[in-house]
C-alpha positions in Angstrom: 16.1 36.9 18.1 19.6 36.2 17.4 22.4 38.1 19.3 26.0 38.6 18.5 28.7 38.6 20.6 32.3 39.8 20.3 35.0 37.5 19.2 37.2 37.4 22.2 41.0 37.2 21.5 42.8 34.4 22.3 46.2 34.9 23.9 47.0 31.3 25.1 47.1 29.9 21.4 48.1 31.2 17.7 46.8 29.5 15.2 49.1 29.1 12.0 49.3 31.0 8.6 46.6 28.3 7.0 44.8 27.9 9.9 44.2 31.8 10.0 43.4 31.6 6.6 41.1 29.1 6.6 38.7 30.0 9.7 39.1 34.1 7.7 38.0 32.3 4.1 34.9 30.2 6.1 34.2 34.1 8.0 34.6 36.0 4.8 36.8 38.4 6.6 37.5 40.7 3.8 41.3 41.1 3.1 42.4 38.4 5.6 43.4 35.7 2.9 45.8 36.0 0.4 44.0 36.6 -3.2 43.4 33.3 -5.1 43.2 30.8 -1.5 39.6 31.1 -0.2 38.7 29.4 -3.8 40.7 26.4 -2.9 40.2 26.1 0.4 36.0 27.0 0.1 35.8 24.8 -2.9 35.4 21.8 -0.3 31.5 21.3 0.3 31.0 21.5 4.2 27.7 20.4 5.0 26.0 23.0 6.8 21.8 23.3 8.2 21.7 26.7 8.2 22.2 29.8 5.4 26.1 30.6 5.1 27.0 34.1 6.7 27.0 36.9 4.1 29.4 39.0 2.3 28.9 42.0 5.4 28.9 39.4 8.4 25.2 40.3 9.0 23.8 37.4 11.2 20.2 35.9 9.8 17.4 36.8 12.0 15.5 33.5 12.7 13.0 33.8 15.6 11.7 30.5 14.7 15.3 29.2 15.7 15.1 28.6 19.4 18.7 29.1 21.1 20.5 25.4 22.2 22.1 24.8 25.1 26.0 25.2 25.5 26.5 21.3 25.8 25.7 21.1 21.7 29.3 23.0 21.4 31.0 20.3 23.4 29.1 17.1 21.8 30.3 19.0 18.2 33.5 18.8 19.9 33.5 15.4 20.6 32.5 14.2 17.2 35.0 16.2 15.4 37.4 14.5 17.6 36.3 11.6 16.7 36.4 12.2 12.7 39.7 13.3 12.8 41.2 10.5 13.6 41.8 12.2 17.6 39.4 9.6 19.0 41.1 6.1 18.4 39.6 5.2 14.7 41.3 3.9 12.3 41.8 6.3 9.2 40.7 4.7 6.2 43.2 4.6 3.5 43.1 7.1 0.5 40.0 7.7 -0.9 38.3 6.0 2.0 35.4 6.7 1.9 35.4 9.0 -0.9 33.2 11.2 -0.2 35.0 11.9 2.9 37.0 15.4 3.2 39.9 15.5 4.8 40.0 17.2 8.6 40.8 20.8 7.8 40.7 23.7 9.8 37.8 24.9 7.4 36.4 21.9 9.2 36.7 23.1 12.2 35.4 26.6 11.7 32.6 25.0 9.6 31.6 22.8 12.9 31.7 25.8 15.1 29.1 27.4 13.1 27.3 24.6 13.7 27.6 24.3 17.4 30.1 27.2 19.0 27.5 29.7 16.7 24.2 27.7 18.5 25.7 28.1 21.7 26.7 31.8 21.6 23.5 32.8 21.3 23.2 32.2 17.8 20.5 30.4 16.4 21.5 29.8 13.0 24.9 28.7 13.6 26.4 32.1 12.4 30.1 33.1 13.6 29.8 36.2 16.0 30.5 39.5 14.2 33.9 41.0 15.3 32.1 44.7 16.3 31.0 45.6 20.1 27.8 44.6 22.1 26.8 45.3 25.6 28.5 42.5 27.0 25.8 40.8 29.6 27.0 38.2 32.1 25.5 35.7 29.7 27.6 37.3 26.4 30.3 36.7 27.8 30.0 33.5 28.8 29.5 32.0 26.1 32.1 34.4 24.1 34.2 32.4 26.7 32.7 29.0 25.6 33.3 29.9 21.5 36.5 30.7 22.0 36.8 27.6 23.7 35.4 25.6 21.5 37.5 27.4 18.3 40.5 26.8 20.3 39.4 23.0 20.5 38.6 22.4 16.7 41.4 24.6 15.3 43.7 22.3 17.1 41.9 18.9 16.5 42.3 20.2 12.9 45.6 20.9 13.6 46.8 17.6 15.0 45.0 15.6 12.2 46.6 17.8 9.2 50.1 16.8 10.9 49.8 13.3 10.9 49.0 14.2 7.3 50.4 10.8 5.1 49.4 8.5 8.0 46.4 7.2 5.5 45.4 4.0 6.6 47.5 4.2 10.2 45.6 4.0 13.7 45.5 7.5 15.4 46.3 7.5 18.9 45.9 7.9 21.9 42.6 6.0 22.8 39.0 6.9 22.1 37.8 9.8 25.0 34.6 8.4 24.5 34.1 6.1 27.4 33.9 2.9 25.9 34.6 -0.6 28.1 37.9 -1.6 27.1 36.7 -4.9 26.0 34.8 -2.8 23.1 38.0 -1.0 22.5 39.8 -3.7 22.3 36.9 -5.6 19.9 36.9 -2.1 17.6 41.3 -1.8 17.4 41.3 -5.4 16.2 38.8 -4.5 13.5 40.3 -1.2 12.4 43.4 -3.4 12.4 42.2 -6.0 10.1 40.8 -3.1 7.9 43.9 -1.1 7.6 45.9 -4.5 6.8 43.6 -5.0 3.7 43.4 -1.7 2.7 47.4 -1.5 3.1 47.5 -4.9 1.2 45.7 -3.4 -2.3 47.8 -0.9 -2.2 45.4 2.1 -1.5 41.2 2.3 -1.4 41.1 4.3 -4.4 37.4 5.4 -4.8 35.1 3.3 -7.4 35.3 5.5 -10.4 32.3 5.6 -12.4 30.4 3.8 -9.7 26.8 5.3 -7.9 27.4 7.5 -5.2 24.6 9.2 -2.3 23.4 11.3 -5.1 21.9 7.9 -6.5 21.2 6.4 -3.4 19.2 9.8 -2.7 16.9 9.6 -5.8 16.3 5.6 -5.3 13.0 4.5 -5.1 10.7 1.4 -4.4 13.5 0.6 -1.3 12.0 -2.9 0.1 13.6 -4.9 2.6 15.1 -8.4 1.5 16.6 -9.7 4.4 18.7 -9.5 7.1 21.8 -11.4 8.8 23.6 -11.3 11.9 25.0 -7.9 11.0 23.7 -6.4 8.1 20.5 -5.9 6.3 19.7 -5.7 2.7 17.0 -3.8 0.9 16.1 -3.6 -2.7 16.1 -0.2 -4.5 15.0 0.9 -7.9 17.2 3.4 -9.5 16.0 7.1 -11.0 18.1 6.0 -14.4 16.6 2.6 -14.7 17.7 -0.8 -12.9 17.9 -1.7 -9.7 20.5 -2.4 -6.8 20.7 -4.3 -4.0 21.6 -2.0 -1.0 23.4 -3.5 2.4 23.8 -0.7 5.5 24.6 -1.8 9.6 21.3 -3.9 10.9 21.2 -1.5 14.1 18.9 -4.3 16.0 20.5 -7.1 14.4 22.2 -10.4 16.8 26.2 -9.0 16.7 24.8 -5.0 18.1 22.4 -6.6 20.0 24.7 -9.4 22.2 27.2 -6.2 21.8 24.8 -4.0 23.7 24.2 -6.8 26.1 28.0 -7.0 27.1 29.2 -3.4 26.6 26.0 -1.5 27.0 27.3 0.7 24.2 25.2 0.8 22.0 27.1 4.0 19.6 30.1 1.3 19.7 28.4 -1.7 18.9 26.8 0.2 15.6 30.4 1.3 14.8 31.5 -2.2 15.3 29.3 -3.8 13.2 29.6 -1.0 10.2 33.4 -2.0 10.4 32.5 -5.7 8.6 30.7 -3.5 6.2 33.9 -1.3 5.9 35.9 -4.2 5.6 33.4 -5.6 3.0 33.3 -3.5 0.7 37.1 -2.9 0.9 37.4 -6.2 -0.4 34.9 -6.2 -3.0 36.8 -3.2 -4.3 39.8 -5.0 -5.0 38.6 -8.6 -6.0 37.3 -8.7 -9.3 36.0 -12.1 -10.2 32.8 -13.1 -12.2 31.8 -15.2 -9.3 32.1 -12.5 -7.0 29.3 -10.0 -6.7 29.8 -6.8 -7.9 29.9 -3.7 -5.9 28.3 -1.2 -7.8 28.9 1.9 -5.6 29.2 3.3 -2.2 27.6 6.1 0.4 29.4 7.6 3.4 26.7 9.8 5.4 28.3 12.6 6.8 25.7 13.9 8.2 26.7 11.4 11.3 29.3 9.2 11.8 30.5 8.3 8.8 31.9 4.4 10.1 28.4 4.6 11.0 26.1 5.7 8.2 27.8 3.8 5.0 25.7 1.9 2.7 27.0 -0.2 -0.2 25.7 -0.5 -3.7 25.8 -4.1 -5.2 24.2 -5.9 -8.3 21.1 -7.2 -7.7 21.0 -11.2 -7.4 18.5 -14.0 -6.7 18.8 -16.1 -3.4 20.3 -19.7 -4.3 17.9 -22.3 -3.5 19.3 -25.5 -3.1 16.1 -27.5 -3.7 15.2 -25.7 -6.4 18.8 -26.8 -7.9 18.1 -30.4 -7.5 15.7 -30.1 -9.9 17.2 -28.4 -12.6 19.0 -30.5 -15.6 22.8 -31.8 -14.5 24.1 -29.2 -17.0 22.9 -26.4 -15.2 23.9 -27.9 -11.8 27.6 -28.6 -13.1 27.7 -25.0 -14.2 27.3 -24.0 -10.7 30.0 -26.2 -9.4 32.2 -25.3 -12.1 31.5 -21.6 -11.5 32.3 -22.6 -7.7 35.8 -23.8 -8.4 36.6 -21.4 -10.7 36.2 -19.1 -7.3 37.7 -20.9 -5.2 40.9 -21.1 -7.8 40.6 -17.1 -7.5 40.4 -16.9 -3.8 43.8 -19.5 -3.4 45.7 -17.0 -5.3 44.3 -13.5 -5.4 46.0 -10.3 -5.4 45.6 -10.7 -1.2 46.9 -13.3 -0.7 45.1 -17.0 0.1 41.7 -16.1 1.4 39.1 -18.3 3.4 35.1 -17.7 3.7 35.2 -18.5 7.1 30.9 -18.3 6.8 30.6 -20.8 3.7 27.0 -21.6 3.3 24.6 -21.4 0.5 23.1 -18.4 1.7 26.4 -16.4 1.1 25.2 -16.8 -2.6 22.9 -16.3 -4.9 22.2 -16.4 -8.7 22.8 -13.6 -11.1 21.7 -13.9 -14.5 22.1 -17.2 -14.1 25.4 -17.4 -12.5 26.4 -18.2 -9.0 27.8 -15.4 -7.2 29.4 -14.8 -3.4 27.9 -11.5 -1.8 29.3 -11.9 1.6 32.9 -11.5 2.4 32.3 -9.8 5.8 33.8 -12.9 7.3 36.4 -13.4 5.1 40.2 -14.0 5.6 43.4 -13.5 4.6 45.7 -14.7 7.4 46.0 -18.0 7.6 46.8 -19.9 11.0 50.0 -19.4 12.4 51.7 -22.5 13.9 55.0 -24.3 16.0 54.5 -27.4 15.3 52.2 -30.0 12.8 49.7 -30.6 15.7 48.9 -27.2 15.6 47.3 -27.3 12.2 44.9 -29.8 12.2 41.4 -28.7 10.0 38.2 -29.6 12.0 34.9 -30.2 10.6 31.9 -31.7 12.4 32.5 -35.0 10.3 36.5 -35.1 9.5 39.7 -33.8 10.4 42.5 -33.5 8.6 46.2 -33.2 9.6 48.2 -30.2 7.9 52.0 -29.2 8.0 53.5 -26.1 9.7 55.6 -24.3 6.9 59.0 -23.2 7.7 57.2 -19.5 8.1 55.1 -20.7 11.1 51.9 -21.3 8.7 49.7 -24.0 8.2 49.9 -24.9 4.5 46.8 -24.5 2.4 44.8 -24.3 5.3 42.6 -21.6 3.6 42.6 -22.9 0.6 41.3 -26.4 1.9 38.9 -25.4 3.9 36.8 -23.5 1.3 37.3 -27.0 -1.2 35.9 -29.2 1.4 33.4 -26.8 2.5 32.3 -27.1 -1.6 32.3 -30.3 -1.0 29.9 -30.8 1.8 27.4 -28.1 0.7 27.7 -28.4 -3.0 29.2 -31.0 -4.6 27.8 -33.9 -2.9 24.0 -32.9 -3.7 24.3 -30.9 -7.3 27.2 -33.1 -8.9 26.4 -36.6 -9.2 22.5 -36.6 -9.8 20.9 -37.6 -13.0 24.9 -37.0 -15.0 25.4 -39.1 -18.2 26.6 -43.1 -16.9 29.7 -42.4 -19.0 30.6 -39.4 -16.6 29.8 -40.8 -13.7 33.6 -42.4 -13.2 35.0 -38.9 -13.3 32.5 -37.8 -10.9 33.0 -40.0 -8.2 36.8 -39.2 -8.7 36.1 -35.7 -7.8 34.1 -36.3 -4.9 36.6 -38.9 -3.4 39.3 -36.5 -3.7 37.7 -33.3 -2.5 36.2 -35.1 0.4 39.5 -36.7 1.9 41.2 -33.7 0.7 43.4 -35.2 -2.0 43.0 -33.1 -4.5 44.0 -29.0 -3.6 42.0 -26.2 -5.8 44.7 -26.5 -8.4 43.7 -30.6 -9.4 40.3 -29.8 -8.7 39.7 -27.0 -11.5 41.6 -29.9 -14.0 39.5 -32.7 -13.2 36.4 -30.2 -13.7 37.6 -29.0 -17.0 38.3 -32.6 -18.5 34.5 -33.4 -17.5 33.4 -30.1 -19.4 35.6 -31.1 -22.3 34.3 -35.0 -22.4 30.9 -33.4 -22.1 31.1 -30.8 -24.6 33.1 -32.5 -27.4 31.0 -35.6 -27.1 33.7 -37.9 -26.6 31.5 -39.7 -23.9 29.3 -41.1 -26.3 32.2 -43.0 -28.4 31.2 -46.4 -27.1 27.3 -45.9 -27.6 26.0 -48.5 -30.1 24.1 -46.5 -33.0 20.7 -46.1 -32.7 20.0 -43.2 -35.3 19.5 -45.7 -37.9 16.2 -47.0 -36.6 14.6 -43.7 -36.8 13.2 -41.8 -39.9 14.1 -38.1 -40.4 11.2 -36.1 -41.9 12.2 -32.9 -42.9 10.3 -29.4 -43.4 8.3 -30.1 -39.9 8.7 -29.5 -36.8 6.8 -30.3 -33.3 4.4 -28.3 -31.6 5.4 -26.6 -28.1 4.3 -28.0 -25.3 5.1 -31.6 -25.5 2.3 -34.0 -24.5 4.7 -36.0 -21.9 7.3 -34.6 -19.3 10.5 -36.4 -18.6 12.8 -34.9 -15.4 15.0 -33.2 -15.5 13.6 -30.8 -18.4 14.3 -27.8 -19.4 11.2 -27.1 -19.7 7.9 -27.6 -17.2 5.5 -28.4 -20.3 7.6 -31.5 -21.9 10.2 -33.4 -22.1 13.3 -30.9 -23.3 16.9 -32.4 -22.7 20.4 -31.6 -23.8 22.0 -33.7 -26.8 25.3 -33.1 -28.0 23.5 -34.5 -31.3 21.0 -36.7 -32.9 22.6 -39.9 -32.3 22.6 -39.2 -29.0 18.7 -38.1 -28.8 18.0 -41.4 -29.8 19.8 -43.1 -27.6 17.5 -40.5 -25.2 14.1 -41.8 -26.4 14.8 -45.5 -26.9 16.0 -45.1 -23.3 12.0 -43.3 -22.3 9.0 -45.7 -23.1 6.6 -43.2 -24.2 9.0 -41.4 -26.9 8.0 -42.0 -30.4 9.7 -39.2 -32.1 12.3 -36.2 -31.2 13.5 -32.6 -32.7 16.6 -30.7 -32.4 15.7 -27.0 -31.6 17.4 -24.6 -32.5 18.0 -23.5 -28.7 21.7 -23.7 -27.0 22.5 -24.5 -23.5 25.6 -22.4 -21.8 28.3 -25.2 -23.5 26.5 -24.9 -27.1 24.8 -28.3 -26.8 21.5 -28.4 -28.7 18.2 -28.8 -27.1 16.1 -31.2 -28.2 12.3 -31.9 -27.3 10.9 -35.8 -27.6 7.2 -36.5 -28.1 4.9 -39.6 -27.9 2.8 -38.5 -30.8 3.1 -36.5 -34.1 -0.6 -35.2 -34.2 1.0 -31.7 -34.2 3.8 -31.1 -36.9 3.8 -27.8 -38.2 5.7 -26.9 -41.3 9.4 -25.6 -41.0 11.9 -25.7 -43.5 14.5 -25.1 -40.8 13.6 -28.4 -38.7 13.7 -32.4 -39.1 11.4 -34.8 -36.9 13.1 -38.1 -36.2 10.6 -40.5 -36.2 11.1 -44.3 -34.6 10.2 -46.6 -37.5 8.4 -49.5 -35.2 6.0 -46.9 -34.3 2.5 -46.8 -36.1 2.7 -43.1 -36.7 6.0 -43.8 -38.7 3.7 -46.7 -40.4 1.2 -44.2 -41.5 4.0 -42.0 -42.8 
């Protein structure tokens, strides 16, 4: 059974005006608040597992409830210390995580119903009733301990409300929590980074229109797709159709796990590692790029430690295989560069500053309809290295170095900016650019590639020399010194080819035949003179991402079908052009 206590007075400390009229709203002390502010100040939801007190302060019975021990009132303590910025966090700018209220003294009371209620004696977290009991040795100890722990909240609450426009600012003094002071130092150096970003947008405002926990609640079909050195990421279906790709804090992943190992920590390490999750999707909120992948929403769990329990929202993408790249048509695969540079450009001059992807690999992309998109940017950067002196800026890679200057701000010029080009150039261009390209592009190609590799070119001469490929290769002004070879071929019209061509050719569009790119017909002959078996070609009606025309070559015409839309070019020295 649940017993009530008396709520003792407490003469060492007076809470203010709002403080008083917060803990009466959360109590429902009749006629203790001002008429119109316990709708403001209850209108915050306060998460709560048990029944709210009623109207007449009549504690709920709950036999089935069993009574918790006294040290629940002083572990709520320390939590609430620790969300209200008392415990050496950083407080995340506004709207940070949204969902997120701010410390409050209606905080405070609503955490002592919590605990200080468990501990009294009562078992549903209920605030004593302020009426007389028989007051055992064991009442009034643990009157004692609510007050206590009231006492303790209300001036957490207190403290927090007064550093009030600090958003974003570290709260001191240090954490109580005894943490090594390698792990604080490892955990101020991360809030730091985060509070620079977050100060650097200009604010976290909240992603409006974006899924929330109410979505992430009501998700289903949640499989695991993988996991890093920090983070995992799981697949979800969502209730209103679609799906999302969800990344939380890998509690057994390799950073908490060598963390444990050194700190032996293990509350710490978790809340280090959610801050590259923090920091992630901080910058995902203010970058905005089609090569960047789009965060789609965001979940704070407050039912623990908020740094702790936060799971982003992205859009769903396909892992980038690099061997399956190889052999795809050289269109595709200089769409993928292209797309690359065009990111790169962004990330030289976005609204941060120069940043660096520090972890460049292939696996920090994948594919989205298509497109090639960065979904880690845990590790990046927007400080570049500070230097004295020229030798201090010197860009290592396993293979190269390269020399940089100091700038008269004690900066290494472009140093972020060259080290994502050249790690493009070592993971991407070399494989995907120079493979199976038209002979009349490969010049321009192997310009790029010497530039970028030696560091020539910066991001800015490297997005030009990319777009004068697309425009030789879209305009067709490659093909100008071609001989003609149309005139050797027959056009029948009203027919087209069957699918499913009787010979491949590689690259193809298309696993069945032999379906290429043509900027036109004169070039699709030049195509099939150039492939033995070819005796005849269409142009479909299908377009590649820069509007060329697709066009499908045969070695026989056993199957035309009738199309009034279509012309089959036939080689005339063949004997089905004979027969026709």
């Amino acid at each position: 059974m649940c017993s009530a206590v008396a709520l003792p007075r407490l003469p060492v400390f007076t809470p203010t005006k709002s403080v008083r009229i917060a803990v009466n709203c959360r109590a429902g002390i009749a006629g203790r608040a001002p008429a119109g502010t316990c709708r403001s100040l209850l209108a915050a939801p306060i998460p709560t597992p048990c029944p709210p007190l009623s109207e007449s302060l009549q504690l709920h019975h709950r036999p089935s409830c069993p009574p918790r021990a006294p040290a629940d009132a002083r572990r709520a303590a320390a939590v609430l210390q620790g969300r209200t910025g008392g415990g050496g966090w950083v407080r995340p700018a506004a709207g940070f995580p949204p969902s997120r209220p701010a410390p409050s003294a209606a905080l405070a009371f609503s955490a002592l119903q919590r605990a200080g209620g468990r501990a009294a004696g009562g078992c549903c977290g209920a605030v004593p009733r302020p009426m007389a009991v028989a007051e055992t040795g064991e009442a009034r100890r643990s009157a004692r301990l609510s007050a206590v722990v009231l006492l303790a909240l209300a001036l957490l609450a207190l403290l927090a409300g007064r550093r009030g426009g600090g958003e974003g600012q570290l709260a001191s003094p240090p954490p109580p929590l005894p943490l090594p002071p390698g792990l604080r130092e490892e955990l101020w150096q991360r809030q730091r980074d985060l509070r620079r970003l977050a100060a650097a947008a200009g604010g976290g405002e909240a992603l409006e229109g974006g899924l929330g926990c109410g979505d992430l609640s009501l998700a289903t079909g949640v499989t695991v797709l993988g996991w890093g050195f920090t983070k995992v990421v799981a697949r979800a279906a969502l209730a209103g159709g679609g799906a999302v790709a969800l990344k939380s804090v890998h509690g057994a992943g390799r950073e908490v796990r060598q963390c444990v190992q050194r700190y032996g920590a293990p509350a710490g390490c978790r809340r280090l590692a959610a801050y590259k999750l923090m920091k992630e999707v901080t910058l995902l909120q203010r970058l905005q790029h089609p090569g960047i992948v789009q965060l789609q929403g965001q979940c704070y769990d407050n039912s623990r430690d908020p740094e702790i329990g936060v799971t982003a929202m992205l859009e769903l993408g396909s892992p980038l295989e690099m061997i399956q790249l190889l052999q795809t048509p050289w269109e595709e695969r200089f769409k993928i560069c292209l797309s690359l540079v065009k990111l790169l450009f962004y990330l030289a001059h976005s609204p941060l500053g120069s940043i660096v992807l520090l972890d460049f690999q292939p696996r920090q992309f994948v594919m989205v309809n298509g497109n090639l998109k960065v979904t880690d940017m845990d590790d990046a950067s927007t400080e570049e290295l500070s230097c004295k002196e020229d030798n201090d800026c010197t860009l290592d890679f396993p293979t190269k170095s390269f020399p940089l200057k100091c700038s008269a701000v004690g900066k290494c010029e472009g140093i972020n900016e060259k080290k994502n080009l050249f790690n493009a150039y070592r993971y991407f261009f070399t494989y995907l650019l120079p493979h199976s390209a038209p002979a009349a592009l490969q010049p321009f190609l192997s310009d790029i590639l010497n530039a970028t590799g030696d560091l020539r070119y910066g991001i800015n001469e490297t997005l030009k020399a990319f777009e004068k490929v697309l425009h030789l290769y879209k305009s067709g002004l490659y093909l100008q010194k071609r001989p003609l070879l149309l005139k050797d071929y027959i056009s029948v019209k009203g027919f087209r080819i069957a699918e499913g061509g009787d010979y491949k050719c590689w690259p193809s569009y298309s696993h069945l035949g032999c379906l290429l790119s043509v900027h036109s017909a004169e070039e699709a002959a030049a195509i099939c003179n150039s492939q033995s078996r070819c005796q005849s070609f269409i142009i479909t009606q299908e377009r590649t991402w820069t509007g060329r025309p697709l066009a499908s070559f045969q070695s026989s015409l056993t199957d035309l079908i009738p199309d009034a839309n279509a012309v089959v070019y036939i080689k005339q020295s063949s004997s089905s052009g004979e027969r026709l």
